[in-house]
Backbone as a chain_set.jsonl record, in Angstrom:
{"seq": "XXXXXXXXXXXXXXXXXXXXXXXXXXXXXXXXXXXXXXXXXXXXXXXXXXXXXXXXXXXXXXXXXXXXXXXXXXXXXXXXXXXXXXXXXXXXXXXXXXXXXXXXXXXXXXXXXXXXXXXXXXXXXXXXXXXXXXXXXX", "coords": {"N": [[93.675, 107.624, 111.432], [92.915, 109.688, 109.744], [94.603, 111.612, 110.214], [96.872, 110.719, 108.628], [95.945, 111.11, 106.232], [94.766, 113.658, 105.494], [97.823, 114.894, 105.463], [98.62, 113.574, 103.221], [96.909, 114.31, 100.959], [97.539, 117.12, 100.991], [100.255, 117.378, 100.536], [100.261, 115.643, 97.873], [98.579, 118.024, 96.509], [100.722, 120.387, 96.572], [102.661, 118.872, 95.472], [101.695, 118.539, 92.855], [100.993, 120.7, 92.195], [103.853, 121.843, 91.747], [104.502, 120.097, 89.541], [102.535, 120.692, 87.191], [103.505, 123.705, 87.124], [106.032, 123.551, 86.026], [105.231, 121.81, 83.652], [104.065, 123.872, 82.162], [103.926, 125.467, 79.125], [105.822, 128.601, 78.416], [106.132, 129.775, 75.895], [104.29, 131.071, 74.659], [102.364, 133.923, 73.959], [100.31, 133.925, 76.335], [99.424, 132.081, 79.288], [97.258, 129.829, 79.861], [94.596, 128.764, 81.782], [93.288, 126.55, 81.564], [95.503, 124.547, 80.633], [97.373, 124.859, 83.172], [95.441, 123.483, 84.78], [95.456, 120.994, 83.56], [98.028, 120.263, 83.82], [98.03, 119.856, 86.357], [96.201, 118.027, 86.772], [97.282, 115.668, 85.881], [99.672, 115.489, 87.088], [98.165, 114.93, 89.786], [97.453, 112.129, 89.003], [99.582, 110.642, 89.144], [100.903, 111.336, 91.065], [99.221, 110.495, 93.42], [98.977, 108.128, 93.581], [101.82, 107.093, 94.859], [102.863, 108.863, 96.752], [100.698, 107.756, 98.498], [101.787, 104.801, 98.367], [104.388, 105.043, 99.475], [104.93, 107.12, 101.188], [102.753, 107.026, 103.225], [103.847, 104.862, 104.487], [106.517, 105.79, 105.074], [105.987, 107.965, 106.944], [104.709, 106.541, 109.1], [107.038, 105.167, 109.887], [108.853, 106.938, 110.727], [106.859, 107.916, 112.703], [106.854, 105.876, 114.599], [110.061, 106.096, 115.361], [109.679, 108.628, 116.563], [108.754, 108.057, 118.621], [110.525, 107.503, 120.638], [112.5, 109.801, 121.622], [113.295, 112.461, 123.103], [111.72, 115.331, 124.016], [112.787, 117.739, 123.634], [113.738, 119.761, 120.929], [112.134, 118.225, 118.8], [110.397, 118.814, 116.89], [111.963, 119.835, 115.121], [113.881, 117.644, 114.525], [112.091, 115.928, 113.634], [111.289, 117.178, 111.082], [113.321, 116.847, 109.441], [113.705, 114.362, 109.107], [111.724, 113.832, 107.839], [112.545, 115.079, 105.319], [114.935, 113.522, 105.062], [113.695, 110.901, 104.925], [112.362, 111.758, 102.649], [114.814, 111.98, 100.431], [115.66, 109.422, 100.287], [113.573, 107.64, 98.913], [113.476, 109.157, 96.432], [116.138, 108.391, 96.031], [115.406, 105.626, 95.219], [113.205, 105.733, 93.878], [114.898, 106.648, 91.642], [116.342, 104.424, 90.966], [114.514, 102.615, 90.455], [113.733, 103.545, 88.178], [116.513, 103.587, 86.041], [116.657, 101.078, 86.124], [114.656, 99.853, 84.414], [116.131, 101.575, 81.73], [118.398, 99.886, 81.505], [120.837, 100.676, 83.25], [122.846, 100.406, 85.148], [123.332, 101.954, 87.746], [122.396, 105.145, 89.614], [120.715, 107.319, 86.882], [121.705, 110.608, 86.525], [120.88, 112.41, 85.25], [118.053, 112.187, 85.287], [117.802, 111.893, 87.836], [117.64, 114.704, 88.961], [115.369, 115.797, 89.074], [113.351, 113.751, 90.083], [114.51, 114.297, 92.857], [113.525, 116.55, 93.515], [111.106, 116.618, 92.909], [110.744, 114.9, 94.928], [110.939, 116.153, 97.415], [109.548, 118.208, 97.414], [106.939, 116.712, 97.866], [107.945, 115.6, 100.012], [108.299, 117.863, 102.432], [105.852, 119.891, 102.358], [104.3, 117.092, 103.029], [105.955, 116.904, 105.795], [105.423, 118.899, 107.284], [102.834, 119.144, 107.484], [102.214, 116.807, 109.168], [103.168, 117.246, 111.518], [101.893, 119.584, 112.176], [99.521, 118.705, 113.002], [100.149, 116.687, 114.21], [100.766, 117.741, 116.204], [98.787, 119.858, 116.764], [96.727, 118.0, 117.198], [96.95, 116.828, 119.629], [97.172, 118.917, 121.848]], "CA": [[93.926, 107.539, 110.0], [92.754, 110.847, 109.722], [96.356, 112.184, 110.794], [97.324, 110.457, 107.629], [95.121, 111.549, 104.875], [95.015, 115.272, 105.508], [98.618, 115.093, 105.007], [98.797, 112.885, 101.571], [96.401, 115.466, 100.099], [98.032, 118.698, 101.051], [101.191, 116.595, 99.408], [100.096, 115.334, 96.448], [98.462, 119.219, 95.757], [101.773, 121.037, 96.319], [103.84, 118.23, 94.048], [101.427, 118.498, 91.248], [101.603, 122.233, 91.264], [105.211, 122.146, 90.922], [104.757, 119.804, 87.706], [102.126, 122.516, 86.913], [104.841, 124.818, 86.914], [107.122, 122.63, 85.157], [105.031, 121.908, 82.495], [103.862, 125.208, 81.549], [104.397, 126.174, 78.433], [105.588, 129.734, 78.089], [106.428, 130.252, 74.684], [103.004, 131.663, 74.176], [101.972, 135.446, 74.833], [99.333, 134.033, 77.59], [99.195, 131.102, 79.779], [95.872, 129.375, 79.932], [94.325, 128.28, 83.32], [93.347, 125.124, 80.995], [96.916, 124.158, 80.923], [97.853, 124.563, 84.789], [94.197, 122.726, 85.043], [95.535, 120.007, 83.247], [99.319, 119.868, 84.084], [97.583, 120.073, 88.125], [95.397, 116.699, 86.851], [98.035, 114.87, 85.379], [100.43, 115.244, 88.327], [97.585, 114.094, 90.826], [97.372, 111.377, 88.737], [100.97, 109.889, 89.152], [101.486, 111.424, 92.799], [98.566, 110.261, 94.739], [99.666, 106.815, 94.591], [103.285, 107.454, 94.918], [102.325, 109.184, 97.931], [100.435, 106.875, 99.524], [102.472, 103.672, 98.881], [105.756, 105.074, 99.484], [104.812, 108.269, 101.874], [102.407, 106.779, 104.231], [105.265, 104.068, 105.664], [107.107, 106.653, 105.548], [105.629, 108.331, 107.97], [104.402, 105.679, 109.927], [108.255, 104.982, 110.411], [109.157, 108.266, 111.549], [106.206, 108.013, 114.101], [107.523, 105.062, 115.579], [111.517, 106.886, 115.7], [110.034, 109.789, 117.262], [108.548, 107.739, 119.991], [111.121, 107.268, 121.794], [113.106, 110.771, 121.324], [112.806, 113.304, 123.935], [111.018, 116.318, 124.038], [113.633, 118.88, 122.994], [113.843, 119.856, 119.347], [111.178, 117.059, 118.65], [109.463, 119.489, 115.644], [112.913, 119.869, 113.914], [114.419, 116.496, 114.027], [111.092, 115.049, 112.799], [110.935, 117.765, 109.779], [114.817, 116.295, 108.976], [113.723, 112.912, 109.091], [110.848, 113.35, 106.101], [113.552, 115.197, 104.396], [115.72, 112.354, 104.523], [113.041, 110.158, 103.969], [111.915, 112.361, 101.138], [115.774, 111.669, 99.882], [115.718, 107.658, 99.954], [112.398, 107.727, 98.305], [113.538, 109.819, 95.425], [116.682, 107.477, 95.299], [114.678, 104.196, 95.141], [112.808, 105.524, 92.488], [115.512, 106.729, 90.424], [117.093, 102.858, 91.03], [113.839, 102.038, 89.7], [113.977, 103.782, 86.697], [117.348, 103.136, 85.853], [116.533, 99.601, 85.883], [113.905, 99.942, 82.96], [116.82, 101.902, 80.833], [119.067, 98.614, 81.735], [122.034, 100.913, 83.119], [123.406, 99.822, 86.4], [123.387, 103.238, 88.982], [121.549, 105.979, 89.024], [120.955, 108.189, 86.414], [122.135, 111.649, 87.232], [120.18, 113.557, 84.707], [116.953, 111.632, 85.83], [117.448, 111.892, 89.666], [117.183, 116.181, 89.622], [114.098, 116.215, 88.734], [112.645, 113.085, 90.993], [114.393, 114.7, 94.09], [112.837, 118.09, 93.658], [109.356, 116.369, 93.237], [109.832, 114.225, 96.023], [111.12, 116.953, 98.589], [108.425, 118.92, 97.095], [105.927, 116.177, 98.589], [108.036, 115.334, 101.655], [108.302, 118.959, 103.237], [104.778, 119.27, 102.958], [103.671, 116.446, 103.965], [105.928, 116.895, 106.957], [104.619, 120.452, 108.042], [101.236, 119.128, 107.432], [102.015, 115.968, 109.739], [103.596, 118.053, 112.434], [101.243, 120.63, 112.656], [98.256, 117.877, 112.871], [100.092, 116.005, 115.5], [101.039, 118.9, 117.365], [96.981, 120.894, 117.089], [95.116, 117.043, 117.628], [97.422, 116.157, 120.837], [96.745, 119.206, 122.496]], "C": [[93.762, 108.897, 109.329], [94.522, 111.943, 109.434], [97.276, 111.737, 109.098], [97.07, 111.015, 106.329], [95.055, 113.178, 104.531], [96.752, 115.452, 104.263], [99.168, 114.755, 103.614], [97.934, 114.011, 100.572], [96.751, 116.731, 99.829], [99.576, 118.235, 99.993], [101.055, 116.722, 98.583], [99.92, 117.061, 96.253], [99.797, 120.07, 95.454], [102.87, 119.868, 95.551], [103.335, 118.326, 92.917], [101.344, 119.969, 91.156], [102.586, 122.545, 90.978], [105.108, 121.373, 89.998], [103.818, 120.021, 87.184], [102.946, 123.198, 86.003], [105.45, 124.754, 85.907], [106.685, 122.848, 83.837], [103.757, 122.832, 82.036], [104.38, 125.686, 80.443], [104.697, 127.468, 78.183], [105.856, 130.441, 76.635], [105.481, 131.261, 73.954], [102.883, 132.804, 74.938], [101.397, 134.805, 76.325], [99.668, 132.626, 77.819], [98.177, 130.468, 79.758], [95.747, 128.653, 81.175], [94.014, 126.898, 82.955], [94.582, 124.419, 81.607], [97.842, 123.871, 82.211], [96.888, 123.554, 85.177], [94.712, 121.159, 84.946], [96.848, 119.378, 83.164], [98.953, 119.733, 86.019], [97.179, 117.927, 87.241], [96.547, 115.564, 86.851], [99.351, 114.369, 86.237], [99.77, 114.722, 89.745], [97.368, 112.451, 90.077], [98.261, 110.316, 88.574], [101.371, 109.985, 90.813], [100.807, 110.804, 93.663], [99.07, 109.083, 95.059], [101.081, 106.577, 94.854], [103.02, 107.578, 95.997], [101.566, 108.195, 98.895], [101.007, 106.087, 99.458], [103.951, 103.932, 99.467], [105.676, 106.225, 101.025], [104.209, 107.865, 103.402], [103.135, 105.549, 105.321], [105.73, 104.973, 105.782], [106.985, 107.327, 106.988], [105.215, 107.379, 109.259], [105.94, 104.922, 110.508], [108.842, 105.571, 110.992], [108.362, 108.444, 112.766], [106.751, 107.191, 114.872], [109.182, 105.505, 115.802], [110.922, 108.04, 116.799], [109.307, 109.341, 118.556], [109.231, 107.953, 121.156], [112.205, 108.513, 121.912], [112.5, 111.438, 122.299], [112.175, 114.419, 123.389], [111.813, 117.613, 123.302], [114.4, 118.729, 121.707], [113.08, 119.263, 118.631], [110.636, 117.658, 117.037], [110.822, 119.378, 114.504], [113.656, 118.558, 113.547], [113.493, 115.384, 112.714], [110.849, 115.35, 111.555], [112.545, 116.984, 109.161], [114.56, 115.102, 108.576], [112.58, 112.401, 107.689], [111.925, 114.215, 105.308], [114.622, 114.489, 104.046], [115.467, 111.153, 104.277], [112.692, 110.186, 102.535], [113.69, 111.769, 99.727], [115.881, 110.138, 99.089], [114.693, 107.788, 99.719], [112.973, 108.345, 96.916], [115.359, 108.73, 94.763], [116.208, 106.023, 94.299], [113.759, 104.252, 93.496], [113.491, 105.524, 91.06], [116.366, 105.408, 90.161], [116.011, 102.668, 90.439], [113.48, 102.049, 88.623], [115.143, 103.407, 85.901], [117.381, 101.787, 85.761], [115.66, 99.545, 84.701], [115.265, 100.802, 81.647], [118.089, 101.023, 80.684], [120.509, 98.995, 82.074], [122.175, 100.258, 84.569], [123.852, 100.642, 87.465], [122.222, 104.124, 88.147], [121.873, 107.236, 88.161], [120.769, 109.785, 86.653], [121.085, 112.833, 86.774], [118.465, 112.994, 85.153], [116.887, 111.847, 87.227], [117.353, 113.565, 90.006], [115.716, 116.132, 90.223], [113.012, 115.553, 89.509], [113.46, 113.615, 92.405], [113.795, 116.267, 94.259], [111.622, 117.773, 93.737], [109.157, 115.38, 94.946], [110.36, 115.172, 97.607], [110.073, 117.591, 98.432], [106.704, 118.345, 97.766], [106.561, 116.147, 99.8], [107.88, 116.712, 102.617], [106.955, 118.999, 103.425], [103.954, 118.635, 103.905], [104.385, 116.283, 105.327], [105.6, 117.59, 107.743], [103.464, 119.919, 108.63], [100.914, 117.941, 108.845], [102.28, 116.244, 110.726], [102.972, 118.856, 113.291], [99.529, 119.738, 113.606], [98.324, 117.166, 114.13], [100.566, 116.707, 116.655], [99.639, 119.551, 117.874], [96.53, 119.483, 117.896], [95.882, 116.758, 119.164], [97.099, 117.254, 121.994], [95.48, 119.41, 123.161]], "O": [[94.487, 109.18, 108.375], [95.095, 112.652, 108.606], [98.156, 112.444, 108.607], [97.926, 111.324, 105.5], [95.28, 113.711, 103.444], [96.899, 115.828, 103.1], [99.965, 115.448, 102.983], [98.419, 114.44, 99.525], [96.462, 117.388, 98.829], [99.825, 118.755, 98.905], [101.484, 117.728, 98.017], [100.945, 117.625, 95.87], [100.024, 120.441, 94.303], [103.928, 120.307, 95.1], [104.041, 118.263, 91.91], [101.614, 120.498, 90.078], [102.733, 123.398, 90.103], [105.782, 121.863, 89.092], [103.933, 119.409, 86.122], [103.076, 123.282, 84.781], [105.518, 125.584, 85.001], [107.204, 123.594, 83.007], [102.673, 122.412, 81.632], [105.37, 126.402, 80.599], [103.75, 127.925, 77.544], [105.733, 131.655, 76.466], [105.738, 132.012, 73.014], [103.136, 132.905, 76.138], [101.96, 135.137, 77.369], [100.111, 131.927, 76.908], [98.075, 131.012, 78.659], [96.681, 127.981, 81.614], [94.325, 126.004, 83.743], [94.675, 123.881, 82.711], [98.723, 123.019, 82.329], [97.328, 122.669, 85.912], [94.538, 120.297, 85.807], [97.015, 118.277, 82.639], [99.888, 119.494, 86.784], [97.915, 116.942, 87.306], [96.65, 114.711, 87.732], [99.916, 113.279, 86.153], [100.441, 114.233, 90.653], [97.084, 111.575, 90.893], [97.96, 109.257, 88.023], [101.896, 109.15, 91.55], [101.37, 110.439, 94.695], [99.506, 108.747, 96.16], [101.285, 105.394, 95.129], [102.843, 106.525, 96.611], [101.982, 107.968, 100.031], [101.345, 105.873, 100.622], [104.602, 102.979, 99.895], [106.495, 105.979, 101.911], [104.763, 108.15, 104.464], [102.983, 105.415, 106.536], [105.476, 105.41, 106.904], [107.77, 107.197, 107.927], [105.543, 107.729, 110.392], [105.907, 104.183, 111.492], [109.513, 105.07, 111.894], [108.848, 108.972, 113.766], [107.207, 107.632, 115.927], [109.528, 104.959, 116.85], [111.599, 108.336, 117.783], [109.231, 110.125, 119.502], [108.864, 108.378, 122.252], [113.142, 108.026, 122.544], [111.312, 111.215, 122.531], [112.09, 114.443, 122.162], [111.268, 118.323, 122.457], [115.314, 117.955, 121.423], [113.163, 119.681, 117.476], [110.521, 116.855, 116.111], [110.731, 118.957, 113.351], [114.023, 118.374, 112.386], [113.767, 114.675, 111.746], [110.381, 114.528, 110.768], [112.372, 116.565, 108.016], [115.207, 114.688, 107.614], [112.507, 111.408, 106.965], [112.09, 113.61, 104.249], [115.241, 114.658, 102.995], [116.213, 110.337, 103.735], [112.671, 109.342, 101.638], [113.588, 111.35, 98.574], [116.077, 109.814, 97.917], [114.321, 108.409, 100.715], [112.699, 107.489, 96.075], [115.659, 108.464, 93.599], [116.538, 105.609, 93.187], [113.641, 103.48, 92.545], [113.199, 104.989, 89.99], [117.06, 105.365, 89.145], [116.383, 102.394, 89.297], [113.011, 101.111, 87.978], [114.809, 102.796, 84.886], [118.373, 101.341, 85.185], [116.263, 98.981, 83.788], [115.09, 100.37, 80.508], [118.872, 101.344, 79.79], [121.435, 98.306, 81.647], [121.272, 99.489, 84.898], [124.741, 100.181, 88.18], [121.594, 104.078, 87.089], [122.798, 108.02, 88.373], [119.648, 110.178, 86.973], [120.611, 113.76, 87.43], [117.721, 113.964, 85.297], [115.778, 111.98, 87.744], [117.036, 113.872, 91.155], [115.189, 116.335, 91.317], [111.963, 116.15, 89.756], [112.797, 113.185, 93.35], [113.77, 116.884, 95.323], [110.884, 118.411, 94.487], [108.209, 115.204, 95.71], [110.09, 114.745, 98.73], [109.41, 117.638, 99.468], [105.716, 119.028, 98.037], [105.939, 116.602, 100.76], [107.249, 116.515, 103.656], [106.505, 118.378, 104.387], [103.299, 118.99, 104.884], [103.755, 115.636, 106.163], [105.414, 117.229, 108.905], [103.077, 120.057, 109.79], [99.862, 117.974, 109.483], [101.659, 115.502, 111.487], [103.134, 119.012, 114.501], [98.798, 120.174, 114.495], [97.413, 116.943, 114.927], [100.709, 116.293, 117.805], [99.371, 119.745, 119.059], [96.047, 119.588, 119.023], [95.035, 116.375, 119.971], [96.768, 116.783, 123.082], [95.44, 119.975, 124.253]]}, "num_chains": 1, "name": "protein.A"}
């Protein structure tokens, strides 16, 4: 379980520093470390469970695919496979939003912004899951 949790944390941190980033105001001479402090909080506070309900099948689906896959290329197919998990994840949600605005597909100007956050967790967390099950196996 271990193998799991590492990776949801290194996640979540690099998606809430890109909406950090995001919402940074710069209009102002200076930035304030407040402000990243509290655009960091506010994005662990939407991602972690995102991340775990949606991230940790995830992965736990990809482990069972790469079972049975041979040995050659094994690191790059598996980083492809949370990036195209990371994809259908970032659809699903924008189907799920789009259902609260009562339109019927997804909305276009709404889905940038949820596939940049959720590649932003999937790469990540697939490095992180890669590297973890590549160091603990040897």
């Amino acid at each position: 379980m271990l193998k799991k949790v590492i990776p949801v944390l290194v996640s979540s941190l690099f998606c809430s520093l890109v909406v950090a980033g995001v919402t940074i105001d710069t209009s102002y001479e200076q930035v304030l470390f407040s402000n990243l402090i509290s655009g960091l909080i506010i994005g662990l506070l939407y991602i972690v469970p995102t991340v775990i309900i949606l991230g940790i099948p995830s992965s736990i689906l990809i482990d069972i695919i790469m079972e049975n896959l041979v040995k050659k290329d094994k690191k790059r197919i598996e980083m492809a496979l949370y990036i195209i998990f990371g994809a259908i994840v970032a659809i699903t949600l924008s189907l799920l939003i789009s259902l609260d605005d009562g339109t019927t597909g997804i909305n276009l100007l709404a889905f940038k912004p949820i596939f940049v956050l959720s590649l932003s967790c999937a790469v990540p967390f697939g490095a992180c899951s890669i590297l973890l099950n590549n160091g603990l196996s040897k």
